[in-house]
C-alpha positions in Angstrom: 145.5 65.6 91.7 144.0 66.8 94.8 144.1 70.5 93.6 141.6 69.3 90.4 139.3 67.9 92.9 138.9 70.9 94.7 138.7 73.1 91.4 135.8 70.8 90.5 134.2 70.7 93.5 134.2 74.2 93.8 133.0 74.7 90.4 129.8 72.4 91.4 129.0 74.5 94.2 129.0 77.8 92.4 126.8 76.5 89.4 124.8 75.1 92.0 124.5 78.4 93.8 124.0 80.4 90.7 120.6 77.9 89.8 119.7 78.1 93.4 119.6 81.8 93.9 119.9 83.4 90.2 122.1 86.2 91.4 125.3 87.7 90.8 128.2 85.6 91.9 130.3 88.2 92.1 131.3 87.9 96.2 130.7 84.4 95.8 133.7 84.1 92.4 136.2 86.3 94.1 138.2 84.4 95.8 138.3 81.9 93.1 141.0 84.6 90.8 143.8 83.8 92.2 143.4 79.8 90.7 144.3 82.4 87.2 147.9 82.6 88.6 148.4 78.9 89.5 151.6 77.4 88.7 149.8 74.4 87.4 149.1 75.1 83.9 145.7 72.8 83.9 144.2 74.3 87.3 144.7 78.3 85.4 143.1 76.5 82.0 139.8 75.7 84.4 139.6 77.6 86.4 139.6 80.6 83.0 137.2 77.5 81.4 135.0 78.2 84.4 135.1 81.9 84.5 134.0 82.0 81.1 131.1 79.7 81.6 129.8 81.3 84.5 130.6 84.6 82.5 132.7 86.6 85.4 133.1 89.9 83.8 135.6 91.0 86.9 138.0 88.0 85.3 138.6 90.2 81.9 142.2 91.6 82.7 143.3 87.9 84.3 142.2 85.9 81.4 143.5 88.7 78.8 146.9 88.3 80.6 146.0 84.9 79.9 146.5 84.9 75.9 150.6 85.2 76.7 150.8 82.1 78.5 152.8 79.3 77.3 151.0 76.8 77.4 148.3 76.5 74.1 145.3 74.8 76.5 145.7 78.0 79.0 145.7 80.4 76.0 142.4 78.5 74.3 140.6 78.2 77.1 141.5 82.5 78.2 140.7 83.4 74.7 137.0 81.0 74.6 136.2 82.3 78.2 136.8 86.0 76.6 134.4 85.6 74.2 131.5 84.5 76.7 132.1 87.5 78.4 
């Protein structure tokens, strides 16, 4: 549970920052890739959810290796985040 608070805290900062300053977020999203590699199926599902909305093109090859995942809600949510990009 404590690992979904931090994901959505952090993914209210970086919206935040992205209205604030209207820049790239490309530093700033870094070190947020290795949450793609999670072993908890939900924190990889949004944390590609939030990639996608935030459209981080350096994401592509995480959230294509994405689409093999087991789990459908990972898969969905690599494939939707793909198509923002």
């Amino acid at each position: 549970m404590f690992t979904y608070a931090i994901l959505a805290g952090y993914a209210v900062v970086l919206f935040f920052s992205q209205w604030l300053f209207e820049k790239s977020l490309e530093k700033e999203l870094a070190f947020l890739l290795p949450l793609l590699s999670d072993r908890s199926e939900e924190v990889k599902a949004q944390a590609a959810k939030l990639f996608g909305e935030l459209k981080y093109g350096p994401a592509a090859a995480s959230l294509i290796s994405l689409l093999e995942n087991e789990t459908n809600r990972v898969r969905f949510f690599a494939a939707m985040s793909l198509g923002k990009l």
